[in-house]
C-alpha positions in Angstrom: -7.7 -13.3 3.4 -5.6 -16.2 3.6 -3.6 -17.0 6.6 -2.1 -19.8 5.4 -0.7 -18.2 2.3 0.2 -15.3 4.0 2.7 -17.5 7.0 4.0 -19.1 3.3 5.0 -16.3 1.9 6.4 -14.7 5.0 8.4 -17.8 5.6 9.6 -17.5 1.9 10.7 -13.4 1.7 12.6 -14.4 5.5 14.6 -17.1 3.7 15.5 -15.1 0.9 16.4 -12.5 3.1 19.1 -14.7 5.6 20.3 -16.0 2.4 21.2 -12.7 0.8 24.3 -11.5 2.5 24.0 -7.7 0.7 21.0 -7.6 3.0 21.3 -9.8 6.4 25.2 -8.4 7.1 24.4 -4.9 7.6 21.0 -6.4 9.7 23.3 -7.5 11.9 26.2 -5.5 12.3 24.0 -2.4 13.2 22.8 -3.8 16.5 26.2 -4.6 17.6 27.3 -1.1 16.8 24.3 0.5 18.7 24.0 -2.3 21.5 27.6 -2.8 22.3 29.7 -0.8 20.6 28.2 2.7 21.7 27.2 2.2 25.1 30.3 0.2 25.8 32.6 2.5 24.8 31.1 5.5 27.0 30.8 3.2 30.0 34.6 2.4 29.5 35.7 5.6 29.1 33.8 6.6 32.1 35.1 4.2 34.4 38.9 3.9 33.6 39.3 7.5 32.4 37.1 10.1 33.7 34.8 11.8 30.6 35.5 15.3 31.5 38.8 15.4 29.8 37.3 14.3 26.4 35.8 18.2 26.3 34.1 20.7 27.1 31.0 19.6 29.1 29.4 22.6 30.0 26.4 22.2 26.6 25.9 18.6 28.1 25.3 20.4 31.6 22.5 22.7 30.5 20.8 20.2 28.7 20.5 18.9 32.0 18.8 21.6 33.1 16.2 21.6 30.4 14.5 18.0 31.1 11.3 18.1 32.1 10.8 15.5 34.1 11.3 16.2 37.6 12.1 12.3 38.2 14.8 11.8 35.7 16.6 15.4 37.3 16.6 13.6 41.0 17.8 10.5 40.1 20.4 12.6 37.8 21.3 14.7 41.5 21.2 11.3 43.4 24.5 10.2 41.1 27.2 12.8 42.9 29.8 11.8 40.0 29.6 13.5 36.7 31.0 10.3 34.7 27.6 8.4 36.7 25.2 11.2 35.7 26.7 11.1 31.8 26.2 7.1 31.5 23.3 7.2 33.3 21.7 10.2 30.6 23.4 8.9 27.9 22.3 5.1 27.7 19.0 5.8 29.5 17.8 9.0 26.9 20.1 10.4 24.7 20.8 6.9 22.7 16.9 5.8 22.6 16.1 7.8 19.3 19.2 5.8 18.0 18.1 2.5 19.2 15.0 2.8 16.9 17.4 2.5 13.9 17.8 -1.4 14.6 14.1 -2.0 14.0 13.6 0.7 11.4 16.5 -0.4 9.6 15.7 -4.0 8.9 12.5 -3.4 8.6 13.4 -1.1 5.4 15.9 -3.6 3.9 13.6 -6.7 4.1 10.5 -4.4 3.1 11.8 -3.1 -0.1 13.2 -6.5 -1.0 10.0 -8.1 -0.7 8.6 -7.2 -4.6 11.7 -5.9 -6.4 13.5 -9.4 -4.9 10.9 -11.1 -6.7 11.5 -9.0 -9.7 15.0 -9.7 -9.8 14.7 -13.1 -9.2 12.0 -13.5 -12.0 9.5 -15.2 -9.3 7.3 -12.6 -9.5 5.0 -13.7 -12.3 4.3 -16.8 -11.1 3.6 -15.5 -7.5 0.7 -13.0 -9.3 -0.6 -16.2 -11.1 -1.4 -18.1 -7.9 -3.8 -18.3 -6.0 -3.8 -15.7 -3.5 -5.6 -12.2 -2.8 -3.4 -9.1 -3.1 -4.6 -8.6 0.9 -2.7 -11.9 1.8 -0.2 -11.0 -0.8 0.7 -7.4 0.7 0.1 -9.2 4.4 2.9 -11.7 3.7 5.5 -9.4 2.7 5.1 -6.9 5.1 4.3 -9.9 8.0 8.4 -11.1 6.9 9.8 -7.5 7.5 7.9 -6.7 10.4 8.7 -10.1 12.3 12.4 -9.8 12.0 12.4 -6.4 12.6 10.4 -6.8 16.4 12.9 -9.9 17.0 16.1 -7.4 16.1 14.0 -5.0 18.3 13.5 -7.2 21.7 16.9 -9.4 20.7 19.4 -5.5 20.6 17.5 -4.4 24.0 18.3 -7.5 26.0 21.9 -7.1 24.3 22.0 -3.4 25.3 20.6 -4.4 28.7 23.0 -6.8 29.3 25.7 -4.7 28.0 25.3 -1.4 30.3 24.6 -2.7 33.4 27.6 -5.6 33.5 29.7 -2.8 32.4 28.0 0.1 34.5 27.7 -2.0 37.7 31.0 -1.6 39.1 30.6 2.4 39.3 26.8 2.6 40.5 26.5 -1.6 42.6 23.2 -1.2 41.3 21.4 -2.1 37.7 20.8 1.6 36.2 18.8 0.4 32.7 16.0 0.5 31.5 14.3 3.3 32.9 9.9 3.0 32.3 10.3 5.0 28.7 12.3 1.8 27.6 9.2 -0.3 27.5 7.3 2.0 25.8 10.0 2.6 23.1 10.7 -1.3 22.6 7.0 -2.6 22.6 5.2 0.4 21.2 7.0 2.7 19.4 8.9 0.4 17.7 6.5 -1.8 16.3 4.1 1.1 15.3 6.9 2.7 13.2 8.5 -0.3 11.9 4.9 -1.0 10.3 4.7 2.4 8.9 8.2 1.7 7.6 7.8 -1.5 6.2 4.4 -0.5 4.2 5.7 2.0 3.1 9.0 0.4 1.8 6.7 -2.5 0.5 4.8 0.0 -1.7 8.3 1.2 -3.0 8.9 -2.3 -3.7 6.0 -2.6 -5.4 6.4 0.0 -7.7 10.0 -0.2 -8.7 12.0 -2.7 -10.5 14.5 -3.4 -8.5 16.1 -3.5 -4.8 18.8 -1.1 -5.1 16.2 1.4 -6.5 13.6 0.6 -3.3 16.5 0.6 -0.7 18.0 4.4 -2.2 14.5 5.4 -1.6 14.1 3.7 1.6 17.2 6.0 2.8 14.5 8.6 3.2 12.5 6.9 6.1 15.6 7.1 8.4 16.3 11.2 8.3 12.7 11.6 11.1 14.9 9.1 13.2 18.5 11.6 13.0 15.8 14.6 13.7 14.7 13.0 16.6 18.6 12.6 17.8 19.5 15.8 17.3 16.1 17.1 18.9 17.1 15.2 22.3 20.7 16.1 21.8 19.9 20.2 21.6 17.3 19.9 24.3 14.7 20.8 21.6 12.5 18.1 22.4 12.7 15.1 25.0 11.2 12.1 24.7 9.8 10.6 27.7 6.8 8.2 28.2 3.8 10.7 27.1 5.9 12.2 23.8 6.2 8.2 22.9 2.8 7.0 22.8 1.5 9.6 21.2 4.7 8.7 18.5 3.4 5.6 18.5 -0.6 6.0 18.5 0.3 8.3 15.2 2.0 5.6 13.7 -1.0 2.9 14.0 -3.1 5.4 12.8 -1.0 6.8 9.5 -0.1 2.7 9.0 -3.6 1.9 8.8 -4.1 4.9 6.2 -1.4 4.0 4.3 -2.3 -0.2 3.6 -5.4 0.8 3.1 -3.8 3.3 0.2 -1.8 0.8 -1.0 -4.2 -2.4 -1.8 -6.6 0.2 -3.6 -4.0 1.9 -5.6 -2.3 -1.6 -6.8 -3.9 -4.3 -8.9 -2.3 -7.2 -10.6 -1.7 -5.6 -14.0 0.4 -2.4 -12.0 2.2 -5.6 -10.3 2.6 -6.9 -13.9 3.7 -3.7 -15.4 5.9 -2.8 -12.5 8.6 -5.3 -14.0 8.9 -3.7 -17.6 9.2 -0.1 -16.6 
């Protein structure tokens, strides 16, 4: 393993990516939608309007009712408003599984350009010919995705952070985010799924020929994050604290499975014949 080649060609597949507009725009217009847009909008709402007249609320109610944790139902009773209890449920729990999207979704677009980029760009020849281990190789590209998606990851929760409780603070005086299952989601979960997104997407990559071909399959890796939306949306399943590091123990553990898949099953001549297919 070389850790000098493998910073290299990080370095090299982050470049290409910020210099590739197809890919970096929708990097960063999707944290603004999910870490301003969203939570903004539902705070407004809330406190210059009142959220009871955009519908029937009665669902949202006994959703309430169905959380299991006895700490997130007092602090939900301590809030005598119903517009408080809805922010306060709604930026705290219901748009966590969403947040994961940020990290998940760079993660994908920068993983499956990392080999069909080179295809495209007819470096990937030379790249096989030098001197470097298909360890550091693999290491490299997935080291690129996996840095810019954890800085997306920490960068959209400050942003979200900083967005509900400047906008929230006039209706509670007090700072209401993040509640504990925050850190768990932002330093565990999300860098145990990204990985498992990213090598994943890097073995799509890999096998392909080209980057539109690896991102339509990438697609696939986002519909377990829209199951877990609509899970805590129906009450089917809630993720607190204990539900998310098991998520994210299974994620270290299927990762590891999954590299160690990969570098057996590819060799430089499948690299080689990847480009012809």
């Amino acid at each position: 393993m070389n850790l000098r080649a493998i910073k290299a060609i990080a370095k090299k597949d982050l470049s290409a990516v910020t210099s590739n507009v197809q890919i970096f725009l929708p990097i960063i217009i999707v944290p603004l939608i999910f870490c301003v847009l969203m939570p903004g909008m539902i705070i407004l709402v809330s406190r210059y309007g009142n959220i009871t007249n955009m519908g029937n609320l009665e669902p949202m109610l006994k959703l309430f009712e169905k959380i299991p944790d006895i700490n997130i139902k007092t602090k939900l009773l301590g809030f005598q408003d119903i517009n408080q209890q809805m922010i306060f449920i709604f930026v705290n729990y219901f748009l966590a599984p969403l947040f994961l999207l940020i990290p998940i979704m760079a993660a994908s677009l920068v993983a499956a350009n990392s080999f069909a980029g080179e295809k495209e760009r007819k470096t990937l020849e030379s790249l096989l010919f030098a001197p470097v281990d298909l360890y550091s190789l693999f290491l490299g590209k997935a080291l690129a995705a996996f840095v810019l998606a954890m800085l997306l990851a920490i960068g959209g929760f400050i942003l979200f952070g900083l967005t509900v409780n400047i906008l929230a603070y006039p209706m509670f005086n007090q700072l209401i985010f993040p509640e504990p299952s925050w850190w768990v989601l932002i330093f565990w979960v999300s860098p145990s799924l990204s990985l498992l997104v990213i090598l994943f997407n890097v073995a799509v990559s890999a096998k392909v020929k080209g980057f539109q071909e690896a991102n339509q399959m990438s697609v696939f890796v986002v519909l377990p994050i829209i199951a877990l939306v609509v899970s805590q949306a129906t009450g089917a399943l809630f993720l607190g604290s204990k539900i998310l590091w098991l998520m994210g123990f299974f994620g270290i553990i299927i990762s590891a499975l999954v590299f160690w898949r990969m570098v057996r099953y590819f060799n430089r001549n499948k690299l080689f014949e990847s480009q012809i297919l």
